[in-house]
N, CA, C and O atoms as CSV, one atom per row, in Angstrom:
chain,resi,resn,atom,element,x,y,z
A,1,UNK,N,N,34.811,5.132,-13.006
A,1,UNK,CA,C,35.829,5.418,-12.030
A,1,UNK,C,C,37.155,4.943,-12.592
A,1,UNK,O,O,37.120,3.805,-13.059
A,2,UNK,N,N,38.367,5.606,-12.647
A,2,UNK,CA,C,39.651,5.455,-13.123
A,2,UNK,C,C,39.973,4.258,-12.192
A,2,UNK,O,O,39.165,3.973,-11.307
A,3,UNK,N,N,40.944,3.651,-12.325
A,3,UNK,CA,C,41.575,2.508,-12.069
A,3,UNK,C,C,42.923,3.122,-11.365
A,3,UNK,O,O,43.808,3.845,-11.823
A,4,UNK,N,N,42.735,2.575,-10.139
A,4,UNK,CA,C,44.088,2.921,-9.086
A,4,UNK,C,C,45.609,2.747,-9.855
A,4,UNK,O,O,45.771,1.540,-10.032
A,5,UNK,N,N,46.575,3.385,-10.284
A,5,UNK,CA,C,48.402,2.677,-9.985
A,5,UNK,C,C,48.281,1.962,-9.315
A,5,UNK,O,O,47.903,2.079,-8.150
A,6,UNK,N,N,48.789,0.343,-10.303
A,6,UNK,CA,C,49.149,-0.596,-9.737
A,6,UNK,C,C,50.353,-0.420,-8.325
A,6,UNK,O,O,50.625,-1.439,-7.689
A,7,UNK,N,N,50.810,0.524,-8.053
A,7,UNK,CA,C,51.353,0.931,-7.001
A,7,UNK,C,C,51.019,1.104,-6.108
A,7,UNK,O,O,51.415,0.519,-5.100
A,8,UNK,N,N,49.699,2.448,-6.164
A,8,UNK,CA,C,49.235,2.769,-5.067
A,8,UNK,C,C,48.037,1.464,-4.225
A,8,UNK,O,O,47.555,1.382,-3.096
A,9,UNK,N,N,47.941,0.639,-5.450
A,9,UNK,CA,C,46.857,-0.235,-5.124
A,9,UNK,C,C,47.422,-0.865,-4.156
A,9,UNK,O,O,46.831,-1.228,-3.139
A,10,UNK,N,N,49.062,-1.110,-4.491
A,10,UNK,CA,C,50.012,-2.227,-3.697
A,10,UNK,C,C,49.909,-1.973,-1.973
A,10,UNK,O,O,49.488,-2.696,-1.070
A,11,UNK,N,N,50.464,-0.682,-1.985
A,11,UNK,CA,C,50.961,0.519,-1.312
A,11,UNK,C,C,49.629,-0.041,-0.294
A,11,UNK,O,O,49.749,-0.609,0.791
A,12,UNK,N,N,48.421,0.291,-0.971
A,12,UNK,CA,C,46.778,0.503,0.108
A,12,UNK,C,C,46.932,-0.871,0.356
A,12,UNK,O,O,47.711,-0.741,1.300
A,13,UNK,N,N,46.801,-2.057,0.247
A,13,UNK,CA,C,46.802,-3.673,0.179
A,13,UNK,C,C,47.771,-3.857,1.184
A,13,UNK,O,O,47.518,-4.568,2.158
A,14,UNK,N,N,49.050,-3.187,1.024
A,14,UNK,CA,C,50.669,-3.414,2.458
A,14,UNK,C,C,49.263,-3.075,3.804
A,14,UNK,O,O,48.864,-3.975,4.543
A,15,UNK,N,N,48.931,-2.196,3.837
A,15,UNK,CA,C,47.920,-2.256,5.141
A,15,UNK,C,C,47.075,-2.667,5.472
A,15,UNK,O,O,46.481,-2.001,6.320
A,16,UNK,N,N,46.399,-4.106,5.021
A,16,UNK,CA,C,45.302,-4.474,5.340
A,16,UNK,C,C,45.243,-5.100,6.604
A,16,UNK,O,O,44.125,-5.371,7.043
A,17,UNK,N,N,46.379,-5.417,7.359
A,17,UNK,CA,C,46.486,-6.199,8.598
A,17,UNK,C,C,46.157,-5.583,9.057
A,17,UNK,O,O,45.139,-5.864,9.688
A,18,UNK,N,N,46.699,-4.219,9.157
A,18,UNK,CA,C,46.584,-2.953,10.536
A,18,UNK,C,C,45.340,-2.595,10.597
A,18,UNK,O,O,44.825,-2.406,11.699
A,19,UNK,N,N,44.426,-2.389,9.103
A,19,UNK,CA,C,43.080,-1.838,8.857
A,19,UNK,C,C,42.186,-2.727,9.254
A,19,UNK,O,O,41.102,-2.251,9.594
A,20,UNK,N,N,42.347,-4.207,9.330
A,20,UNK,CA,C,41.842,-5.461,9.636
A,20,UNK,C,C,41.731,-5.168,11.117
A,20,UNK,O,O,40.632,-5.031,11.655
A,21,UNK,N,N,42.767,-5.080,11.711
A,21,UNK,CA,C,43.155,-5.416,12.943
A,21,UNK,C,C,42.263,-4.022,14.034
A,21,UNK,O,O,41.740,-4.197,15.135
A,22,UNK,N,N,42.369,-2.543,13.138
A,22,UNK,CA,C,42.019,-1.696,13.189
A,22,UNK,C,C,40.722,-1.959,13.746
A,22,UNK,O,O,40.398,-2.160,14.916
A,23,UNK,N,N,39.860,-1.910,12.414
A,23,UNK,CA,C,38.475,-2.679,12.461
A,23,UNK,C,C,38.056,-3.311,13.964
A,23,UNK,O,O,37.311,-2.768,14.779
A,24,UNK,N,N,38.727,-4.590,14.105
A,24,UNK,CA,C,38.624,-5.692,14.663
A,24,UNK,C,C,38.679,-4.607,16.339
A,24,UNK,O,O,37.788,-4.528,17.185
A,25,UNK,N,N,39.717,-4.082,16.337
A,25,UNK,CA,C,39.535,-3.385,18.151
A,25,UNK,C,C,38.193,-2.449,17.975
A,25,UNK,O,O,37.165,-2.827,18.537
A,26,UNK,N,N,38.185,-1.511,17.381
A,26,UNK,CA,C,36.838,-0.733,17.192
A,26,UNK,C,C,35.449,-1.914,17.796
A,26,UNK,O,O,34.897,-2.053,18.887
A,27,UNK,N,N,35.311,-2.522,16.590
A,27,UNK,CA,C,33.827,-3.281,17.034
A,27,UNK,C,C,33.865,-4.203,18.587
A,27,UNK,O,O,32.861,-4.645,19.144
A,28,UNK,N,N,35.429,-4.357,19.132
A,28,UNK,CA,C,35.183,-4.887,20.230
A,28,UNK,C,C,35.330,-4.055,21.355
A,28,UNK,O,O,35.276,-4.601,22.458
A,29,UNK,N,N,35.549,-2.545,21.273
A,29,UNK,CA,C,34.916,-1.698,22.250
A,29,UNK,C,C,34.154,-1.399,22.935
A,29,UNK,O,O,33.456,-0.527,22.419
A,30,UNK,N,N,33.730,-1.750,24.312
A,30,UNK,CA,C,32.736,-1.599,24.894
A,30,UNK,C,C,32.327,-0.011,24.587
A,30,UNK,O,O,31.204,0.386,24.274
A,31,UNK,N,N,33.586,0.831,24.766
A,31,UNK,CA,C,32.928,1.982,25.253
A,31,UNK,C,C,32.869,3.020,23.604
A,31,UNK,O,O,32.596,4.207,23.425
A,32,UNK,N,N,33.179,2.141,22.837
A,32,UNK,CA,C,32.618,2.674,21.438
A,32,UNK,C,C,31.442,2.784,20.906
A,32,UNK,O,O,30.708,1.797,20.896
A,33,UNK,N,N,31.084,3.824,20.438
A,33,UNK,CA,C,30.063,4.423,19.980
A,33,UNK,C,C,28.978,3.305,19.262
A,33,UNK,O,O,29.391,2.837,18.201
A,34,UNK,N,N,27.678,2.844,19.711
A,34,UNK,CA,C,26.976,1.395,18.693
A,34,UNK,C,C,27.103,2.099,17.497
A,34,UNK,O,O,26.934,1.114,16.779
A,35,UNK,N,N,27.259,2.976,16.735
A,35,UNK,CA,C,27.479,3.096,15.476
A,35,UNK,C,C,28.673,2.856,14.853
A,35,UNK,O,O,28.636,2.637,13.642
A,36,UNK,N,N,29.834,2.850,15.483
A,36,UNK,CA,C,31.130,2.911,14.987
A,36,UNK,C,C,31.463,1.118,15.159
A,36,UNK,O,O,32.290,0.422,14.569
A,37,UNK,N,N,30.330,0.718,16.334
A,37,UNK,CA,C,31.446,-0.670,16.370
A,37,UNK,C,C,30.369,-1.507,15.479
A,37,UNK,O,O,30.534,-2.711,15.285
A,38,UNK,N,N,29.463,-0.929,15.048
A,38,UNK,CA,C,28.462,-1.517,13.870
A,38,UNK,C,C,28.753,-1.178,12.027
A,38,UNK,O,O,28.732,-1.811,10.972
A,39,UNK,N,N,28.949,-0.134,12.382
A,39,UNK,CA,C,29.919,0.154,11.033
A,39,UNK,C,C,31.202,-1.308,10.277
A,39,UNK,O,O,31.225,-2.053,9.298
A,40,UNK,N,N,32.270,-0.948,11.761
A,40,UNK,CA,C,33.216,-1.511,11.932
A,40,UNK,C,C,33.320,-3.254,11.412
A,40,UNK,O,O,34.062,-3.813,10.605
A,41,UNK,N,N,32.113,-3.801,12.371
A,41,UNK,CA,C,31.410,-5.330,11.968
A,41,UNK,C,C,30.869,-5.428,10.412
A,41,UNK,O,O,31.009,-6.462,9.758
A,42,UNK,N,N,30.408,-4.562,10.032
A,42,UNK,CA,C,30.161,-4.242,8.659
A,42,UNK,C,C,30.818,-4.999,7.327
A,42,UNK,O,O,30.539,-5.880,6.514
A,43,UNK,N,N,32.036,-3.919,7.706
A,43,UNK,CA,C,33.097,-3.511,7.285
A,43,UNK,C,C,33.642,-5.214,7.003
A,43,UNK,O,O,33.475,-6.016,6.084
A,44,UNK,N,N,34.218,-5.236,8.053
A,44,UNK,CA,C,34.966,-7.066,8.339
A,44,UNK,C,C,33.828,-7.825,7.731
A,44,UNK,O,O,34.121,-8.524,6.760
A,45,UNK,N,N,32.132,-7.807,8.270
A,45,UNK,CA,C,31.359,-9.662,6.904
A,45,UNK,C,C,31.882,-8.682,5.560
A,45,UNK,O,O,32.733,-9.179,4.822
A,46,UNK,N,N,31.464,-7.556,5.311
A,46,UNK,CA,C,31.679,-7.441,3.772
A,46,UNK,C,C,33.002,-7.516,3.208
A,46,UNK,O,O,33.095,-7.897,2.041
A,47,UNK,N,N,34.280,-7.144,4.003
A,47,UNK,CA,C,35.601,-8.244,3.481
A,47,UNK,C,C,35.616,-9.668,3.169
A,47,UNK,O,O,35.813,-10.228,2.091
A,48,UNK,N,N,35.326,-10.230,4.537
A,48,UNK,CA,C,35.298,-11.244,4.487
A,48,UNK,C,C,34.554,-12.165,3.925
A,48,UNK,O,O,35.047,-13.282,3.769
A,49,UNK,N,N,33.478,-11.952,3.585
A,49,UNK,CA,C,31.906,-12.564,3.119
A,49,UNK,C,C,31.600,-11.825,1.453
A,49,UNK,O,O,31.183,-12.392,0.443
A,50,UNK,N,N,31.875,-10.803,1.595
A,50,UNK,CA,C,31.382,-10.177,0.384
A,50,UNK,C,C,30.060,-9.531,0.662
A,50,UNK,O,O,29.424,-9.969,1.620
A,51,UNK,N,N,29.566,-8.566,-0.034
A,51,UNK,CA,C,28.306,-7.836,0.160
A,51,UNK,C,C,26.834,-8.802,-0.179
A,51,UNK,O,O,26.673,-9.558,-1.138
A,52,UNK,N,N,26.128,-8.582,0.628
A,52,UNK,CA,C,24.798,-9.192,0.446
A,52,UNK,C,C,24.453,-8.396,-0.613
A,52,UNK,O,O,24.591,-7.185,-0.785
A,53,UNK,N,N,23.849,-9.503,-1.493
A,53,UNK,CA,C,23.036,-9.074,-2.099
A,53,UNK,C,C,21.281,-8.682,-2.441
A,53,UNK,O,O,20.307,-9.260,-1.959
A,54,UNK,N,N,21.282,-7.339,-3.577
A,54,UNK,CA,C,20.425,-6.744,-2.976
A,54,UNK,C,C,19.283,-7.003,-4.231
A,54,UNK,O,O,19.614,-6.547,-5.326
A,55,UNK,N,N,17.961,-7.704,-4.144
A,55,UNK,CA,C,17.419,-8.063,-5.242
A,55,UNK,C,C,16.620,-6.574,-5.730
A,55,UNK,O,O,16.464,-5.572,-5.033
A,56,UNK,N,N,16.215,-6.774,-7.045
A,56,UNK,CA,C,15.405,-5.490,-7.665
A,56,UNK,C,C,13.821,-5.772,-7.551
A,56,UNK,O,O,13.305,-6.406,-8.471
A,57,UNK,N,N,13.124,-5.394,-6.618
A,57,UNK,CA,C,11.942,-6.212,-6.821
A,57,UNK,C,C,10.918,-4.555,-7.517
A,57,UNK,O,O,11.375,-3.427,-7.705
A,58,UNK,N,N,9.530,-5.047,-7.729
A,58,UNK,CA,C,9.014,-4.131,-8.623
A,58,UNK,C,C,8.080,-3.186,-7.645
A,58,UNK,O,O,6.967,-2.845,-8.047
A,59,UNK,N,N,8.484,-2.839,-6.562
A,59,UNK,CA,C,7.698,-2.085,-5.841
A,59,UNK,C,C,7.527,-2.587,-4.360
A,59,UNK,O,O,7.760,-3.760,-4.065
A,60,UNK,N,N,7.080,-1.584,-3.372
A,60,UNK,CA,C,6.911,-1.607,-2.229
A,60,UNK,C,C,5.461,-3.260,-2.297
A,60,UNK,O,O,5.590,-4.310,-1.667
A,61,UNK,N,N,4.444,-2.955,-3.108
A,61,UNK,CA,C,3.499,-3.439,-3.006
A,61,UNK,C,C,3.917,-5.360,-3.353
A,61,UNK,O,O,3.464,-6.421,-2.924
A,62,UNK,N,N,4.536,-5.137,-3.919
A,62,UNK,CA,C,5.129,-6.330,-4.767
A,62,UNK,C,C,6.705,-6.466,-4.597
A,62,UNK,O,O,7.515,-5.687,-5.100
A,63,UNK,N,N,7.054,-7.683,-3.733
A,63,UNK,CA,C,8.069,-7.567,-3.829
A,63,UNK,C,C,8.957,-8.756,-4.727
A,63,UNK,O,O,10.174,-8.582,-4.777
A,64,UNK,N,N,8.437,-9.826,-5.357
A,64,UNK,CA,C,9.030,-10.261,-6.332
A,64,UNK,C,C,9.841,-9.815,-7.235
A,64,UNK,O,O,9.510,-8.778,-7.810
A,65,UNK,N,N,11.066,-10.449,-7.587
A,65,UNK,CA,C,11.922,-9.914,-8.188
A,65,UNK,C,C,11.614,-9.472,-9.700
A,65,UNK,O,O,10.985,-10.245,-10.423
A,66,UNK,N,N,12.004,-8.372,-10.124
A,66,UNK,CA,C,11.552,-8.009,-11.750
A,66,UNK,C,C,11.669,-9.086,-12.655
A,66,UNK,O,O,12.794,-9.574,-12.554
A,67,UNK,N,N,11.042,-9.605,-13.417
A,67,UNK,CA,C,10.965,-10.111,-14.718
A,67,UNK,C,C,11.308,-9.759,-15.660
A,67,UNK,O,O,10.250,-9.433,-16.197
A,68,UNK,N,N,12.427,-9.461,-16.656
A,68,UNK,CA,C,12.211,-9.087,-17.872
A,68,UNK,C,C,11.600,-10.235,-18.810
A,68,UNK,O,O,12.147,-11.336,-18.747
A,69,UNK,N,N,10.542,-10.072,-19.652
A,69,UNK,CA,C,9.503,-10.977,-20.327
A,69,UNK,C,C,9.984,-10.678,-22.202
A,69,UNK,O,O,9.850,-11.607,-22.998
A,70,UNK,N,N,10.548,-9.228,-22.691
A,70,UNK,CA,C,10.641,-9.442,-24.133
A,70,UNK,C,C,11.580,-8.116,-24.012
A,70,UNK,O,O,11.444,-7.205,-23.196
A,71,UNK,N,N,12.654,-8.248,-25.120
A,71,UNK,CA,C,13.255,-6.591,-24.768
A,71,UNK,C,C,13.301,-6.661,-26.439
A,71,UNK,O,O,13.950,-7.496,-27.070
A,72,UNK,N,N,12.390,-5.498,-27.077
A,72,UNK,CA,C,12.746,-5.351,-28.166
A,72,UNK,C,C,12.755,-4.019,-29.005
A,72,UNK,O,O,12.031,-3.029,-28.904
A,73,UNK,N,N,14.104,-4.380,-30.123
A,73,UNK,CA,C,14.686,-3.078,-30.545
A,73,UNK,C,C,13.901,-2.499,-31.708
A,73,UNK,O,O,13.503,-3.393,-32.456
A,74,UNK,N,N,13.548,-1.241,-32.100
A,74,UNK,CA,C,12.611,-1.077,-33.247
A,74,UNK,C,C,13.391,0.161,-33.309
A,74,UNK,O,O,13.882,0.829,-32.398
A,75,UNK,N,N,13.402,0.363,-34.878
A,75,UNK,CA,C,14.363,1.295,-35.681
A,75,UNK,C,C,12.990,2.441,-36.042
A,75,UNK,O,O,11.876,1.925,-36.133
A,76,UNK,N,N,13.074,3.504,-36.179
A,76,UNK,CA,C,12.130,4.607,-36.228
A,76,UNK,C,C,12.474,5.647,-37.183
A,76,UNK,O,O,13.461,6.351,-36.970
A,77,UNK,N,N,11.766,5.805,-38.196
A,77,UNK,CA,C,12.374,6.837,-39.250
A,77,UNK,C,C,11.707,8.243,-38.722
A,77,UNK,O,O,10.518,8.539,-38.604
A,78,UNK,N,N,13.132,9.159,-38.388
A,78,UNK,CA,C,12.944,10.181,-37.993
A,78,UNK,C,C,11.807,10.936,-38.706
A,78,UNK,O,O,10.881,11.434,-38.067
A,79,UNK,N,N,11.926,11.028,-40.426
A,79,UNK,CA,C,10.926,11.779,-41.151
A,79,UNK,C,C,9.716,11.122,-41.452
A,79,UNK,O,O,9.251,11.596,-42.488
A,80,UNK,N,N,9.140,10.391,-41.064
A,80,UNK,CA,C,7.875,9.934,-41.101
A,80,UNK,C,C,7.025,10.443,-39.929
A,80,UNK,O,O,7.299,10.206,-38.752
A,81,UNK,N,N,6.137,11.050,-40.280
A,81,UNK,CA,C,5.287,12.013,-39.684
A,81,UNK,C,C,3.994,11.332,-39.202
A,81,UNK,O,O,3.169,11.963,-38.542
A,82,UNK,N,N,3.767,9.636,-39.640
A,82,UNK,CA,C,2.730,8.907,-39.513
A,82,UNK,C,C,2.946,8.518,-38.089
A,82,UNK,O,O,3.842,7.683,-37.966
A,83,UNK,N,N,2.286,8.948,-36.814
A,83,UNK,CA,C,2.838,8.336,-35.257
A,83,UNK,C,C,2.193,7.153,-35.141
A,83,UNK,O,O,2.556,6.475,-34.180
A,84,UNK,N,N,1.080,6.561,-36.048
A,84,UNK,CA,C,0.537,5.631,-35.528
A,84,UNK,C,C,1.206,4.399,-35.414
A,84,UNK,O,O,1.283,3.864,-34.307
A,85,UNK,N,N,1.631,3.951,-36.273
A,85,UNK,CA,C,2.839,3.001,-37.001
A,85,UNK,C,C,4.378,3.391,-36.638
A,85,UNK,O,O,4.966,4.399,-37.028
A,86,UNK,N,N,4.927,2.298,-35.750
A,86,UNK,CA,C,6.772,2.745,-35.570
A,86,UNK,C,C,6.901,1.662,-36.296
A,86,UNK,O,O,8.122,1.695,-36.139
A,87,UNK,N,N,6.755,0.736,-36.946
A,87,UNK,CA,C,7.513,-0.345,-38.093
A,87,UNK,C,C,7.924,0.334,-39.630
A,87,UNK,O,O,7.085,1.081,-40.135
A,88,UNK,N,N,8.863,0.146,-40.169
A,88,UNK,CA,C,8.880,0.700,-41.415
A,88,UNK,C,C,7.705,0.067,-42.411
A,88,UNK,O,O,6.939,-0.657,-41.774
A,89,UNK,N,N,7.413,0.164,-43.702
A,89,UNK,CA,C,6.806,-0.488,-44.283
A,89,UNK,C,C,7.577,-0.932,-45.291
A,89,UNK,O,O,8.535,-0.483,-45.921
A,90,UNK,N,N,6.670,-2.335,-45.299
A,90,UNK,CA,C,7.513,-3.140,-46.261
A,90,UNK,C,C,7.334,-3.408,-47.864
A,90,UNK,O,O,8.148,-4.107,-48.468
């Protein structure tokens, strides 16, 4: 994703009171929609708080977080026709 003009960034930032404030009447609407004033609440912890975070776990069945245990790089000579063996020989 390109990177905003330091301008326009300025420009969007001059309104955060109103968008704050915005926010802030929405979720305290009685007669607002539970989706909009749930959105809205959202909106304001993840300003304010920052986004929860979301772990990677390895499946529905398992939900412990992934392990990586070994990550390793192996070089493969395109013209060697032998599949059994990916190491070069030495």
């Amino acid at each position: 994703m390109a990177k905003a003009p330091t301008d326009l960034r300025s420009l969007a930032r001059s309104h955060t009171d109103t968008a704050v404030k915005t926010l802030a009447s929405i979720m305290n609407m009685s007669d607002a929609p539970h989706a909009a004033r749930v959105s809205a609440a959202a909106h304001l912890l993840d300003r304010g708080w920052g986004k929860p975070k979301q772990p990677v776990t390895g499946g529905d069945e398992d939900d412990r977080p992934l392990k990586i245990e070994q990550i390793q790089r192996v070089i493969i000579d395109p013209t060697n026709t032998n599949r059994e063996g990916t190491e070069a020989a030495t």
